[in-house]
C-alpha positions as CSV (number, residue, x, y, z in Angstrom):
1,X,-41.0,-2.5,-1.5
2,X,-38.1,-4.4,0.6
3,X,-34.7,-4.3,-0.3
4,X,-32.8,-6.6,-2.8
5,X,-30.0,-8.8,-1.9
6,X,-28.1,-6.8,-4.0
7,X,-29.2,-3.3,-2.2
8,X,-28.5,-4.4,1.1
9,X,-25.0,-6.3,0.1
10,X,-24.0,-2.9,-1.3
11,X,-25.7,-0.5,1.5
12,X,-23.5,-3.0,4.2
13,X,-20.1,-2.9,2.1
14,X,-20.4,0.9,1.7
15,X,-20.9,0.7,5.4
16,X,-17.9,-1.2,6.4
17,X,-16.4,1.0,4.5
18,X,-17.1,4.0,6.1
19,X,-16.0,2.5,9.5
20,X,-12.5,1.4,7.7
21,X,-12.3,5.0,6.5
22,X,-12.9,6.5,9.9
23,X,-11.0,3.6,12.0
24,X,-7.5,4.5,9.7
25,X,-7.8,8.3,10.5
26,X,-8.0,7.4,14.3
27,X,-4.7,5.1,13.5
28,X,-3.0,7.7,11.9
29,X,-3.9,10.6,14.5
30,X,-3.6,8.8,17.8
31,X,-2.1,4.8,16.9
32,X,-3.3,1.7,16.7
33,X,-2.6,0.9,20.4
34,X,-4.4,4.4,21.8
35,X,-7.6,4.2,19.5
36,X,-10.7,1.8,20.9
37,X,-13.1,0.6,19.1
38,X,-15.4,3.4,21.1
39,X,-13.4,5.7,19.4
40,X,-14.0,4.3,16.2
41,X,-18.0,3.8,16.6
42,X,-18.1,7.5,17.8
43,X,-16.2,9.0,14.9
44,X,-18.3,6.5,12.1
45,X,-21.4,7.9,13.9
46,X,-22.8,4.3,14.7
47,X,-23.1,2.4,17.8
48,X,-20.9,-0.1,19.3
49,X,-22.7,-2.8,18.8
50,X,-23.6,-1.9,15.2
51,X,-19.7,-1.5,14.2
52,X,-19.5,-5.6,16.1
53,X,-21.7,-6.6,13.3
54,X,-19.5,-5.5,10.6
55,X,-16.0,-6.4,12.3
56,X,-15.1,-8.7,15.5
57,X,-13.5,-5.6,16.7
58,X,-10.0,-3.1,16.3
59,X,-7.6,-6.1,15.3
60,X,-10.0,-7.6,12.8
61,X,-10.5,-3.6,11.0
62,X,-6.7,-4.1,11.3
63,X,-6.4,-7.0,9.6
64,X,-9.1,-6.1,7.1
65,X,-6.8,-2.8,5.9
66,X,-3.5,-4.8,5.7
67,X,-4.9,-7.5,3.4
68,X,-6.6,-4.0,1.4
69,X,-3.2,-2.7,1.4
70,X,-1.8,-5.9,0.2
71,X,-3.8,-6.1,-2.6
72,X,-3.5,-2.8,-4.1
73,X,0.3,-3.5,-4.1
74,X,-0.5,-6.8,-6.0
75,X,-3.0,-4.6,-8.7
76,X,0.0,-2.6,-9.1
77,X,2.7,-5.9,-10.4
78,X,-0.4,-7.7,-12.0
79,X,-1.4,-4.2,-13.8
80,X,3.0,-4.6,-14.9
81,X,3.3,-8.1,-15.3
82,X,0.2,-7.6,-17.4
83,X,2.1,-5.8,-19.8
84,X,4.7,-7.1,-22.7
85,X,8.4,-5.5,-22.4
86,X,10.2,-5.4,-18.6
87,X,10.8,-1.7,-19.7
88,X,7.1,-1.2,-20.1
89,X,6.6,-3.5,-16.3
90,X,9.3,-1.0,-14.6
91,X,7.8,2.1,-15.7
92,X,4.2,0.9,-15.0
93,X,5.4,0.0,-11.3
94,X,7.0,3.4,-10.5
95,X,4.3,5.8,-11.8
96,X,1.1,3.4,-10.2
97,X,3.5,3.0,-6.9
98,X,4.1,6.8,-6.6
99,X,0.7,8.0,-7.8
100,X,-1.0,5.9,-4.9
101,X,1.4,7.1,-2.5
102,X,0.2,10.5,-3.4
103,X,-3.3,10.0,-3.1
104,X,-3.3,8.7,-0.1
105,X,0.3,9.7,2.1
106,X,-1.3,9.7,5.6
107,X,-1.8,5.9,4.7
108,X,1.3,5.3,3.1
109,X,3.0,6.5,6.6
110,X,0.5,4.1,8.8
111,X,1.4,1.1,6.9
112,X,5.4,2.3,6.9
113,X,5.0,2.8,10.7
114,X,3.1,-0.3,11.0
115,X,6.2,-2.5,8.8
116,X,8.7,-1.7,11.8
117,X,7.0,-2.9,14.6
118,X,9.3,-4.3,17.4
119,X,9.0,-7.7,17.6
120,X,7.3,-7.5,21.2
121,X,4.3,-6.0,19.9
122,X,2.4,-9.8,19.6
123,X,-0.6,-7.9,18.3
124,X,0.9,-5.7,15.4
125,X,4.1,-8.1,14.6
126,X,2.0,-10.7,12.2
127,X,0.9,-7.5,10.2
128,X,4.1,-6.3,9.7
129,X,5.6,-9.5,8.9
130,X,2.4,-9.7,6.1
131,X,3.4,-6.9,4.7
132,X,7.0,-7.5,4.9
133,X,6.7,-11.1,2.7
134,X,4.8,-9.7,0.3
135,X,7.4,-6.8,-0.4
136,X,9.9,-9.3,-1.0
137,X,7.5,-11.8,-3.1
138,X,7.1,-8.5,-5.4
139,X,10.8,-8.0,-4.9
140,X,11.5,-11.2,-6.8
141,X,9.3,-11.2,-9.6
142,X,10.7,-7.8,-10.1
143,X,14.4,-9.0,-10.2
144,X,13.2,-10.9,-13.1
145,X,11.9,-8.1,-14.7
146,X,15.4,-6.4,-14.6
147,X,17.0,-9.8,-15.9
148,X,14.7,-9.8,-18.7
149,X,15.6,-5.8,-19.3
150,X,19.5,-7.1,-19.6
151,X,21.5,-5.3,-17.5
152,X,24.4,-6.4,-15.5
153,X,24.1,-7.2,-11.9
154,X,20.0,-7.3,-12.1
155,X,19.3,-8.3,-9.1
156,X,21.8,-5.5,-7.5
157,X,20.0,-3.0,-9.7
158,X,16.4,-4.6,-8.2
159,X,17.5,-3.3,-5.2
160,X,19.0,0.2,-5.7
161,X,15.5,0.9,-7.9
162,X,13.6,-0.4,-4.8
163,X,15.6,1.7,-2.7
164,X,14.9,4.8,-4.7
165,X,11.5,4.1,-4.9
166,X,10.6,3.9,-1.4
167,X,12.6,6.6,-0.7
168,X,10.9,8.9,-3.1
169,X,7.3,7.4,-1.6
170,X,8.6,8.4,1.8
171,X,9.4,11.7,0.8
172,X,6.2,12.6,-0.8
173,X,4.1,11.0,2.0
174,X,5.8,13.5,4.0
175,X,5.9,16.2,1.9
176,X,2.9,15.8,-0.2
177,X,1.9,19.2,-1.7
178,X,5.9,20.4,-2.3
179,X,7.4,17.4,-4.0
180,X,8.2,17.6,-7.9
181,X,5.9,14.2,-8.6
182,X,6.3,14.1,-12.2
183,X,9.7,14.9,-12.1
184,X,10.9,12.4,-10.1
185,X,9.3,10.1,-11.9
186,X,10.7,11.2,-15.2
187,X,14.2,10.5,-13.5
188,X,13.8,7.1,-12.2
189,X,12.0,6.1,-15.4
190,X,15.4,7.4,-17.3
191,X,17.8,5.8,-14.5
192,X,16.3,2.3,-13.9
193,X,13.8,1.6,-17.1
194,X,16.3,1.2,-19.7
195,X,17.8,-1.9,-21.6
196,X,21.2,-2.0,-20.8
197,X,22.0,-1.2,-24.8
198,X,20.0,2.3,-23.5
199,X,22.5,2.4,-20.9
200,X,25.3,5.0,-20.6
């Protein structure tokens, strides 16, 4: 009995998958610039021309990731903005952000790496900048988030939680299995996620 529609869209996404999968763990362990799409056909176990019919090649997986990436940071503020108090958003932002960060820290690191990308680099520079205006898209709906919380100076206290926040994210993408997770969180929950009549 032949395949459905439906069987072989699924069978071809869980393939591309795979080949995303495989592709990022090349970035990560060798770079972007080192890694051929040999490489990546080898380590999904397909052939070449089987991996051209699911991407145009290394630059399209590429772009393929960064607009993944993109949108898991926009689940994260929809999943906030979703909800009713700006205490509520703030708190729902830093335990989705760090959690993912922890799932995945390799990844977290290859997008990082990929955000600073000298200008030079033609190929790479459009991601970053990608990446980089959606950061500060989020950055401003979450200024209003601290305006609506009340404190003084919100859009100064945006950025010192931001600052804290990708610096925790950093840390446990580096040191993944010996960072106090829940912790940390508890902290910048107590520090950041308060009205200002919470305030001391």
């Amino acid at each position: 009995m032949p395949r459905t529609h439906e069987e072989n869209e699924r069978i071809r996404q869980k393939a591309k998958e795979n080949i995303r999968h495989k592709a990022m763990k090349l970035f990560i362990k060798q770079g972007y610039h080192a890694t051929s799409i040999s490489d990546i056909a080898k380590e999904a176990e397909i052939s070449k021309g089987l991996l051209y019919n699911y991407f145009k090649g290394k630059e399209d997986l590429l772009a393929t990731m960064v607009e993944e990436q993109i949108g898991k940071l926009m689940e994260v503020m929809e999943g906030a903005l979703s909800l009713n108090t700006p205490s509520d958003q703030l708190k729902y932002i830093v335990n989705h952000a760090i959690d993912n960060v922890y799932t995945d820290p390799h990844v977290h690191r290859f997008f990082l790496h990929l955000q600073t990308q000298p200008e030079a680099d033609e190929e790479l520079i459009k991601y970053s900048k990608r990446i980089v205006e959606e950061n500060a898209r989020q950055f401003e709906l979450q200024c209003e988030m601290f305006e609506n919380l009340g404190v003084e100076n919100s859009r100064k206290k945006s950025l010192y939680f931001s600052s804290t926040l990708q610096g925790v994210m950093l840390m446990i993408s580096t040191y993944p299995q010996t960072f106090p997770v829940e912790e940390i969180k508890t902290q910048i929950i107590q520090k950041f996620c308060q009205s200002s009549s919470n305030e001391r």
